[in-house]
N, C-alpha and C positions, 0 to 999 in steps of 0.2 A: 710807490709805483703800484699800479691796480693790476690784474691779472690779464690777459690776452684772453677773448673772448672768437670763437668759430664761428664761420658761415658756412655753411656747405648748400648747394642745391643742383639738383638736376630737373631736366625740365618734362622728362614721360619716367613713368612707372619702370617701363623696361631698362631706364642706362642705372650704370653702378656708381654711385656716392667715394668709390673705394679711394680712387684718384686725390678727390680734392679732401677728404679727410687724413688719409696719410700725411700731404703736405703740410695740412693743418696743424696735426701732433708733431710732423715733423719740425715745425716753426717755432714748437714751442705750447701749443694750447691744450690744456689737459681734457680726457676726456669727459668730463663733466662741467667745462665750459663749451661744447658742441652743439652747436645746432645744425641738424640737416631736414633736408625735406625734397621731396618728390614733384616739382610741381611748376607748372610756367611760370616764366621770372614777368610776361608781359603784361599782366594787372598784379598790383597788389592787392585786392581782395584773394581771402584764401592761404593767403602764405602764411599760417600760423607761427610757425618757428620763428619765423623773422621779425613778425609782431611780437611776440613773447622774449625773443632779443632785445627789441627796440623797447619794450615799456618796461620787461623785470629784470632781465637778463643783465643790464650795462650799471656802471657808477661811476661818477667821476674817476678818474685817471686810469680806466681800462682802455682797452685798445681791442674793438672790431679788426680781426681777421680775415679776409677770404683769399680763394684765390687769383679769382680775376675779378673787375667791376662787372661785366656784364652776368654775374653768378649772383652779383649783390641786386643791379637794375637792369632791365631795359632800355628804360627810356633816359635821355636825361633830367626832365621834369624829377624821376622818382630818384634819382640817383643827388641830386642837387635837395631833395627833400630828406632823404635819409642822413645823407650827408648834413644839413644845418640842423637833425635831432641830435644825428651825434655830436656835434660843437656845443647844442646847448647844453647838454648834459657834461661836456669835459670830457668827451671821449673820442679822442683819434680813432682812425684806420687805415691800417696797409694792407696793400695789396701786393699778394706774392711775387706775381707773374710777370706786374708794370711795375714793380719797384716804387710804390707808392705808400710813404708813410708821413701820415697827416699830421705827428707829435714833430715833428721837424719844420721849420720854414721852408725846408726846400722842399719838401715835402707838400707843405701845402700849395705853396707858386704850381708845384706841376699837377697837382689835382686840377687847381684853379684853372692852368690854361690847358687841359686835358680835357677838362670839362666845357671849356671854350671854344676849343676845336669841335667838338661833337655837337654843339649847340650849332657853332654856325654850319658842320656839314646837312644837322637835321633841317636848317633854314631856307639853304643852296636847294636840296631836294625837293622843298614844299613849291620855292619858287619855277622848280624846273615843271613839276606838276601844273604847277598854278598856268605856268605859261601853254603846257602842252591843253588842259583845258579851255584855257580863251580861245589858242587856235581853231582845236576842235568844231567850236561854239561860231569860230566867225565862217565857218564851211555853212554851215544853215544846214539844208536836208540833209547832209551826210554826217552830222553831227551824232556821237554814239550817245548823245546827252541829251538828246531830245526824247526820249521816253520810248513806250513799250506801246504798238499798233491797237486801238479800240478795237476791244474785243465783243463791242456790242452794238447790234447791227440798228443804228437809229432811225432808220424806214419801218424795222418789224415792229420796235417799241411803240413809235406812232400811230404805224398801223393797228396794232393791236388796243391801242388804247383808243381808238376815233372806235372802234367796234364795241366799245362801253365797258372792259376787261379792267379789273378793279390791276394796281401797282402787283399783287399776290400772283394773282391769277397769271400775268405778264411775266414775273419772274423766273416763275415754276415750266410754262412754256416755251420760252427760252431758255432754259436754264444756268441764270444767273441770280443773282442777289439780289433782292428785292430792296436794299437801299440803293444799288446801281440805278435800279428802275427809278426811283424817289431823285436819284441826284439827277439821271436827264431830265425827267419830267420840270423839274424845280429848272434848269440850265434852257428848259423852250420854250 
C-alpha cells in the first residue's frame, strides 16, 4: 500500500489553508506528504504545488487526498485530466467531503457519473447561453452583439483627406490612430 498524498488550496492570499489541512492530517496524510497553495483553482497555469504533486509527488499505489473536488479542479475538462494522470500512474483519489475514493469500484462508478453530471450541467448551460445568443442576434438593432457605435467620423476623414492631408497628418487631427485612418481609407 503507498502512502496518502494531500491537496490543499485556497483560491486568494487572504483565506486560511487551516481548514482543509487539518482534515487532511486528520485522514491520515502526514505532513510531509502536504501540498498547499494560495491560488485560483480556475487555470492551471501557476499551481505549482499541484504540478509538483502530479509529476514528483505521486507513485503507484498512493492515494491523492483532498477535500472537495472543486479544491482539486474547476472545470471538468481539468478535473477529468488530472483524474486519467492519476490512473496512469496507479494512483487513486478521495475525496473527503463527497465520499469519493477512486481505489474502490464504487468509488470509481460515482466519480464517473459525478463527473457526468457536471459535464452535462456544463453542456445544459452552454446551450441555454447558445440559445439566449441567437435570440439576441435574431432582435437585429437591438441586439447587445452587434458591436460598439464608430467612433470615427467618415465625412471628417474624407474631408480631410480631398484637402491633400497625408493618413498622419489626419490622424493627429482627429485624434485617433493613424491605422484607423489606413483601414477607412483602404474600406472607400
Amino acid at each position: 500500500m503507498g502512502e496518502l498524498i494531500g491537496y490543499a488550496r485556497v483560491s486568494s492570499k487572504g483565506q486560511d489553508l487551516t481548514i482543509q489541512t487539518d482534515a487532511l492530517t486528520g485522514a491520515g496524510v502526514s505532513s510531509e506528504h502536504l501540498y498547499a497553495e494560495k491560488i485560483s483553482g480556475t487555470k492551471r497555469q501557476g499551481r505549482a504545488a499541484l504540478d509538483d504533486l502530479l509529476s514528483r509527488g505521486i507513485r503507484k499505489g498512493d492515494t491523492v487526498v483532498v477535500t472537495r473536488l472543486d479544491r482539486l479542479a474547476r472545470s471538468t475538462r481539468d478535473l477529468h485530466n488530472i483524474a486519467h494522470t492519476l490512473s496512469e500512474k496507479g494512483v487513486g483519489l478521495r475525496v473527503l467531503e463527497q465520499n469519493i475514493d477512486t481505489t474502490t469500484p464504487e468509488g470509481r462508478m460515482f466519480f464517473t457519473m459525478l463527473s457526468a453530471v457536471a459535464e452535462f450541467e456544463t453542456e445544459i448551460r452552454k446551450a441555454r447561453q447558445r440559445e439566449g445568443i441567437d435570440a439576441a442576434l435574431a432582435k437585429g438593432a437591438d441586439s447587445p452583439f452587434k458591436g460598439r457605435p464608430a467612433t470615427i467620423d467618415s465625412e471628417k476623414v474624407a474631408g480631410l483627406r480631398e484637402k491633400g492631408l497625408t493618413p498622419t497628418a489626419i490622424a493627429k487631427e482627429l485624434g485617433i490612430a493613424r491605422s484607423s485612418v489606413y483601414r477607412y481609407l483602404q474600406s472607400a
